[in-house]
C-alpha positions as CSV (number, residue, x, y, z in Angstrom):
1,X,1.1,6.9,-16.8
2,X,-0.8,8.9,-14.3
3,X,-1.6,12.1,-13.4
4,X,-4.3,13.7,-11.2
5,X,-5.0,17.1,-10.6
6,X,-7.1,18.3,-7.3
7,X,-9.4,14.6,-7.4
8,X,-12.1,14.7,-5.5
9,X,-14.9,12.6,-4.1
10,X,-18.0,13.0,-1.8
11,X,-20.5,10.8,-1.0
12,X,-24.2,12.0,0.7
13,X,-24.9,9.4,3.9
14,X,-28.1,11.1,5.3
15,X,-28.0,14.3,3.9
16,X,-24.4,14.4,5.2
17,X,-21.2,15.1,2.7
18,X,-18.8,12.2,3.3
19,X,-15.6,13.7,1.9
20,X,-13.5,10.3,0.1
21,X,-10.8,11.3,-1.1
22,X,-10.0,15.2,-0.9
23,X,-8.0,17.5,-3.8
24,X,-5.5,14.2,-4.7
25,X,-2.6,15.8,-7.0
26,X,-0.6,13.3,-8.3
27,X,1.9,11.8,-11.1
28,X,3.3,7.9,-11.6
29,X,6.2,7.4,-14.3
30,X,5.7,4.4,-16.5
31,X,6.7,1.2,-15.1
32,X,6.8,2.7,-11.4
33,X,5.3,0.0,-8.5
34,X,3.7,2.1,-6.0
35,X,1.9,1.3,-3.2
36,X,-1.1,3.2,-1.5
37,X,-0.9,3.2,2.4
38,X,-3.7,4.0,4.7
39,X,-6.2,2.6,7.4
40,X,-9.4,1.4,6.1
41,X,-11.8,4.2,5.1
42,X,-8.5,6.1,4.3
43,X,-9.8,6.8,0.5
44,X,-7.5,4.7,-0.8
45,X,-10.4,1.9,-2.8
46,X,-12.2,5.2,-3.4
47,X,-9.2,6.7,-5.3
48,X,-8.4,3.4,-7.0
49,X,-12.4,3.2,-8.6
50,X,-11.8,6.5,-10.2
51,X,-9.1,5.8,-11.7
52,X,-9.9,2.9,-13.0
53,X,-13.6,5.1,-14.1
54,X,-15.6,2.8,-12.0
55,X,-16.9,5.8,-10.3
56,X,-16.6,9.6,-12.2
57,X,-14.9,12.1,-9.1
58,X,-16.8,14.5,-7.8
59,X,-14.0,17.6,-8.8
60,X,-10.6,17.7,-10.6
61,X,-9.5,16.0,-13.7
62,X,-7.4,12.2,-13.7
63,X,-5.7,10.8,-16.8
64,X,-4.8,7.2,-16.9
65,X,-2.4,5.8,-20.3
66,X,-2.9,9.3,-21.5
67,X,-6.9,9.1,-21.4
68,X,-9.2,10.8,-19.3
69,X,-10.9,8.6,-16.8
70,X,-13.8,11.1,-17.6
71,X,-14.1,11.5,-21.3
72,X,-12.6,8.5,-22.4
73,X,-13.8,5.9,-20.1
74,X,-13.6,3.2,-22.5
75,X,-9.7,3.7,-23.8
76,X,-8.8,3.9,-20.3
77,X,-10.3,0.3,-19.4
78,X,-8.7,-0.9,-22.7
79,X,-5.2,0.3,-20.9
80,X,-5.1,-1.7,-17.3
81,X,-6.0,-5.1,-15.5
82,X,-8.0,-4.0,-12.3
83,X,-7.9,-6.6,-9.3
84,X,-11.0,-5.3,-6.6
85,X,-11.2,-6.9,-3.5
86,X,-13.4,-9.5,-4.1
87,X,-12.8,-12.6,-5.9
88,X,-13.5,-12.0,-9.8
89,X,-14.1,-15.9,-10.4
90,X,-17.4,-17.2,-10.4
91,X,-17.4,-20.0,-7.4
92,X,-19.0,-22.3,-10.2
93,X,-16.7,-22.2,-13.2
94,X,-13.4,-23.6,-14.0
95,X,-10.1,-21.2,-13.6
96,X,-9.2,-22.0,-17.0
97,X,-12.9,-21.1,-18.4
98,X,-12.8,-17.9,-16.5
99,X,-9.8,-17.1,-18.4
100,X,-10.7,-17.9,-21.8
101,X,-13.8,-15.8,-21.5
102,X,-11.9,-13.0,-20.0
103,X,-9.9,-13.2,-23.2
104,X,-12.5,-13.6,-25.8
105,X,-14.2,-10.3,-24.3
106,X,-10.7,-8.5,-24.9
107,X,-11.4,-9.2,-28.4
108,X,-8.8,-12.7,-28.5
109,X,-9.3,-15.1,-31.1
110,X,-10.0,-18.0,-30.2
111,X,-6.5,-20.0,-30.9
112,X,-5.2,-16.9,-29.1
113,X,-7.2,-16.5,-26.4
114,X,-6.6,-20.5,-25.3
115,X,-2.4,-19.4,-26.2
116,X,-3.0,-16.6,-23.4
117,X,-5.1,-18.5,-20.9
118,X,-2.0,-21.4,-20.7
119,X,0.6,-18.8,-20.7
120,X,-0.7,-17.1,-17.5
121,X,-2.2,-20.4,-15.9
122,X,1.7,-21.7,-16.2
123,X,3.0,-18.5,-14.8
124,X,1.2,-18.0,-11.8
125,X,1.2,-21.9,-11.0
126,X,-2.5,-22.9,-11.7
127,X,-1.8,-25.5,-14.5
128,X,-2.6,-28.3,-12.2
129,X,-6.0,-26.9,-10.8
130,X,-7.4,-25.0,-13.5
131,X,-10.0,-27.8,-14.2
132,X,-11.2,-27.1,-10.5
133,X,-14.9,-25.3,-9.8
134,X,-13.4,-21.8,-8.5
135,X,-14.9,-22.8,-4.8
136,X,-12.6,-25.6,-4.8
137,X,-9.3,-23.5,-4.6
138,X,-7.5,-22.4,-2.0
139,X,-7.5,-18.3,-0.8
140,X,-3.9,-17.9,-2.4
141,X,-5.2,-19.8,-6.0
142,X,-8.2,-17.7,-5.7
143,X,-6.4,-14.5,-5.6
144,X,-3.8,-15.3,-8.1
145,X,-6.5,-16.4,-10.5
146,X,-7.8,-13.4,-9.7
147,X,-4.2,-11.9,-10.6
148,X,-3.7,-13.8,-13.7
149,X,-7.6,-12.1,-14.9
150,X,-6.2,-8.8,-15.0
151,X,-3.5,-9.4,-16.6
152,X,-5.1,-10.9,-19.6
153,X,-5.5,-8.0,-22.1
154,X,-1.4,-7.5,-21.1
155,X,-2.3,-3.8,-19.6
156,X,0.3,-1.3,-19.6
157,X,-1.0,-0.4,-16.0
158,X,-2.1,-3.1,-13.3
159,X,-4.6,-1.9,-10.3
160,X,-4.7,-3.9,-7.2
161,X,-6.8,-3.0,-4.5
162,X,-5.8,-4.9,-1.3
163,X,-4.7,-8.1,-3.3
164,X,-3.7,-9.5,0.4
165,X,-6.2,-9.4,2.1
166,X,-7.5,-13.1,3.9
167,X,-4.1,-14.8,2.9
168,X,-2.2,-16.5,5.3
169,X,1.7,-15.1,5.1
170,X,3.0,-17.4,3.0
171,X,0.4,-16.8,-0.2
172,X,0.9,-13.4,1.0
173,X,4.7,-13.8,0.5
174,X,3.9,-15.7,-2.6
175,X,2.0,-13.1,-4.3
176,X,4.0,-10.7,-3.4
177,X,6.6,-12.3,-5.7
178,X,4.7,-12.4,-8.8
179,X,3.7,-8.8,-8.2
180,X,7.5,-8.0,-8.2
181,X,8.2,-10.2,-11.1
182,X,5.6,-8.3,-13.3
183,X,7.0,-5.0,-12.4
184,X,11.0,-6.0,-13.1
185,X,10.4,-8.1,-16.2
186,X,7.6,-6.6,-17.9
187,X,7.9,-3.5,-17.1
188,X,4.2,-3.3,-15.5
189,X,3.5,0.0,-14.4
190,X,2.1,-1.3,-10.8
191,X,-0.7,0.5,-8.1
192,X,-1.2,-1.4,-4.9
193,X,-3.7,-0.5,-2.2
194,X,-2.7,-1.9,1.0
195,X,-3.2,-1.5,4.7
196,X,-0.6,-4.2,5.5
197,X,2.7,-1.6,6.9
198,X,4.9,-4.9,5.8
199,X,3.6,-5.0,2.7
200,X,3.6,-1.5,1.3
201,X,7.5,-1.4,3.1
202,X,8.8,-4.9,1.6
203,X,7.0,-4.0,-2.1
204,X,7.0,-0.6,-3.4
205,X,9.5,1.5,-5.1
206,X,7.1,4.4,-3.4
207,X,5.1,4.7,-0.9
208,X,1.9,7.1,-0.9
209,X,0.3,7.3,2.8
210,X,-3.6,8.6,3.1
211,X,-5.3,9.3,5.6
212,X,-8.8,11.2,6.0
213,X,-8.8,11.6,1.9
214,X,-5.8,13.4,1.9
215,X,-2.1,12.0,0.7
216,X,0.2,13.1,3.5
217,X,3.5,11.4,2.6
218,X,4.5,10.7,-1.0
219,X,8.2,8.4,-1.2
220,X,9.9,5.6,-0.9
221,X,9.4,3.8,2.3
222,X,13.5,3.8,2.9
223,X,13.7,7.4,3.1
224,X,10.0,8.0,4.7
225,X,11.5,6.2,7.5
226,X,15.2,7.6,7.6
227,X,13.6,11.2,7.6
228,X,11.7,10.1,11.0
229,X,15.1,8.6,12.4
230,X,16.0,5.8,15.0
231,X,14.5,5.0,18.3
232,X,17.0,4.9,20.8
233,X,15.8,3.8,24.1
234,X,17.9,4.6,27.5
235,X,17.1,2.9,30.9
236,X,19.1,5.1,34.4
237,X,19.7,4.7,37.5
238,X,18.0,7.8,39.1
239,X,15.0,10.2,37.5
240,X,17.6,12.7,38.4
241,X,20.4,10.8,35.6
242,X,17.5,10.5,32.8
243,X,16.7,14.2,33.0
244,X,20.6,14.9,32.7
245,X,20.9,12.5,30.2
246,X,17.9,14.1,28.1
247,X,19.2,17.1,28.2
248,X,22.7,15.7,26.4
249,X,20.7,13.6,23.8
250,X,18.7,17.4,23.0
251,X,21.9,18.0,21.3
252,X,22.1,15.2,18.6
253,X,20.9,17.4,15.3
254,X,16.7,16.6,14.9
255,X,16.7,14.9,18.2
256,X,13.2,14.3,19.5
257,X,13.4,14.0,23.2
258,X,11.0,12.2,25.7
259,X,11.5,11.5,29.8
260,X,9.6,9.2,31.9
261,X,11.0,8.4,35.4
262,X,13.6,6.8,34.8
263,X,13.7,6.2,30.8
264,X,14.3,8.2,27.9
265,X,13.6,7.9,24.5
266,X,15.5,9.5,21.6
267,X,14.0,9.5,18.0
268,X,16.7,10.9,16.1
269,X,18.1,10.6,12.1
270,X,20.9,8.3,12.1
271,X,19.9,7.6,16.0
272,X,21.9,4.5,15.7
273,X,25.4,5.7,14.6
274,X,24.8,8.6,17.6
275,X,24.3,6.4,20.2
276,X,27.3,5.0,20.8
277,X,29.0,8.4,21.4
278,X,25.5,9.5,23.6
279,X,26.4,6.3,26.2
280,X,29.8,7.5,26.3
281,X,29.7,11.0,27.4
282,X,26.9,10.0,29.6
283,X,29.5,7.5,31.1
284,X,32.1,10.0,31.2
285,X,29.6,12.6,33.2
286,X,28.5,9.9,35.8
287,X,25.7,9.4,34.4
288,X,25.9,5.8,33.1
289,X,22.9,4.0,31.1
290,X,21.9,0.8,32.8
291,X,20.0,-0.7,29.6
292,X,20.0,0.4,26.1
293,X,17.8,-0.6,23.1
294,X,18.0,1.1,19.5
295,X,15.0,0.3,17.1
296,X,14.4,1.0,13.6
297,X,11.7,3.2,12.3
298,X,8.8,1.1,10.8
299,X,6.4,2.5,8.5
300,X,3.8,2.4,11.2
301,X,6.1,5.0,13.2
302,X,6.0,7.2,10.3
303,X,1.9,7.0,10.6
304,X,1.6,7.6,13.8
305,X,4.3,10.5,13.7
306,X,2.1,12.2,10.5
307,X,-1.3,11.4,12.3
308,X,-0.7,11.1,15.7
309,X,-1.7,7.2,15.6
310,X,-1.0,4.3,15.0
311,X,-1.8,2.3,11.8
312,X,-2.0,-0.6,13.1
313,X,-4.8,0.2,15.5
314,X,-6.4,2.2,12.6
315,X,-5.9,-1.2,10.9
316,X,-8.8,-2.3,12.7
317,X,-11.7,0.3,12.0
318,X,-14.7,-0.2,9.7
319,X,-14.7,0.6,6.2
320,X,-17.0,3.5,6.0
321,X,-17.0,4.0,2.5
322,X,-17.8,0.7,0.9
323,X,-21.4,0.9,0.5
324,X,-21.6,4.3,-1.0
325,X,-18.7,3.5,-3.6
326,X,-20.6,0.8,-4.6
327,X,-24.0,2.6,-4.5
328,X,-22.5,4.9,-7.1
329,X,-20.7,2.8,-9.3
């Protein structure tokens, strides 16, 4: 359904090259849900507006459906719902008017049009307030209104760019939901920015982290994280038991080994079926632990081991591309 070869995208800030999104390669099967992961300003919106030909790249080719986001701009927008960030209601109208017109641009009759408009009104629970002025809903109505919009042509391919953002956890949760129920029962073929590790890890078949304009991990969020391994956390007695007990965890196969007075850390695959026997043979060398913690890999700890941060704390830097996307759009 997609397929990008070297896509590229630079945008001039005062006579400076701001370099998007950087050589993207890239394929998504029909009726795939993938998520895009990255801190703001990763490229991700960037990457999102070309392929949905609201911006041409700068280099390489992208095909969307089969069309060219290039050459055939207009068969590719036939082909997909898009859902930007901001709200695509106007504050002013009625939920149900925004929806009929929506569907009388995508070329609905009329008796059709009014069929589709209840149909997705029902679905994503907005019967009740569809009468309301836009301003009047909540965040969580506004964004599945917003949801609902881009559905309304029935695209084979739905684009949402951070469709979370400003909801409160349960809208978020609730959204979430209809996202899944698109993809398993229609079939959807589903692209999600998000910056939300949660998210991406709770939603998406695959999981494609950027950072800087580049894609640096490209799988399912399961085996992203079973590839970095388990945390397992050590507390001793004496600096002189952790550095003993260090050098016994250096032998667990992909062992990643740190010391700090007293505690050592182990990030290992499969860390948590090896600890048991690590505690033991400490135990049995005199070296006994006196605490002991074993943590899961999170996405975020996939980040930070790829980029040396954390995406959480990236979480909170400015967007620096916003203005020039939408400068050249």
């Amino acid at each position: 359904m997609i397929r990008t070869v070297g896509l590229t995208r630079h945008f001039t800030r005062n006579k400076q090259t701001i370099e998007a999104v950087r050589g993207l390669d890239l394929e998504i099967a029909p009726g795939e849900l993938v998520a895009f992961l990255g801190p703001n300003g990763a490229g991700k919106s960037t990457t999102l507006r070309m392929l949905t030909t609201l911006i041409a790249p700068t280099a390489g080719t992208a095909e969307v459906a089969g069309y060219d986001v290039t050459r055939d701009r207009a068969a590719v927008r036939r082909s997909i719902g898009y859902v930007g960030q901001g709200n695509a209601a106007g504050h002013q109208y009625r939920g149900r008017d925004e929806l009929m017109s929506q569907a009388r641009a995508h070329g609905l009759s009329r008796r059709d049009a009014r069929a589709r408009t209840e149909e997705l009104l029902e679905a994503f629970d907005l019967t009740e307030h569809a009468d309301r002025p836009v301003s009047r809903l909540s965040g969580g109505q506004r964004r599945r209104l917003d949801v609902a919009i881009g559905l309304v042509q029935e695209p084979a391919i739905l684009f949402l760019d951070e469709p979370s953002t400003g909801l409160d956890p349960q809208n978020r949760v609730n959204l979430q939901e209809q996202v899944r129920r698109l993809n398993a029962e229609l079939g959807t073929t589903i692209v999600i920015t998000t910056h939300y590790l949660e998210e991406a890890d709770a939603l998406a078949g695959r999981v494609i982290v950027i950072d800087h304009g580049r894609m640096i991990a490209d799988d399912t969020a399961g085996a992203l994280k079973s590839a970095l391994g388990d945390l397992v956390s050590m507390e001793l007695a004496t600096t002189e038991h952790a550095q003993a007990a260090a050098i016994r965890a250096d032998r667990i196969p992909g062992a990643q080994v740190t010391v700090a007075g007293t505690s050592v850390e182990v990030r290992a695959p499969f860390g948590r079926s090896a600890a048991p026997a690590l505690v033991a043979d400490l135990a049995a060398a005199g070296t006994p632990v006196t605490g002991l913690e074993v943590v899961g890999p999170t996405l975020d700890d996939v980040f930070l081991n790829l980029t040396g941060r954390s995406l959480r704390e990236s979480d909170h830097t400015a967007e620096q591309t916003d203005q020039h996307e939408g400068e050249a759009a």
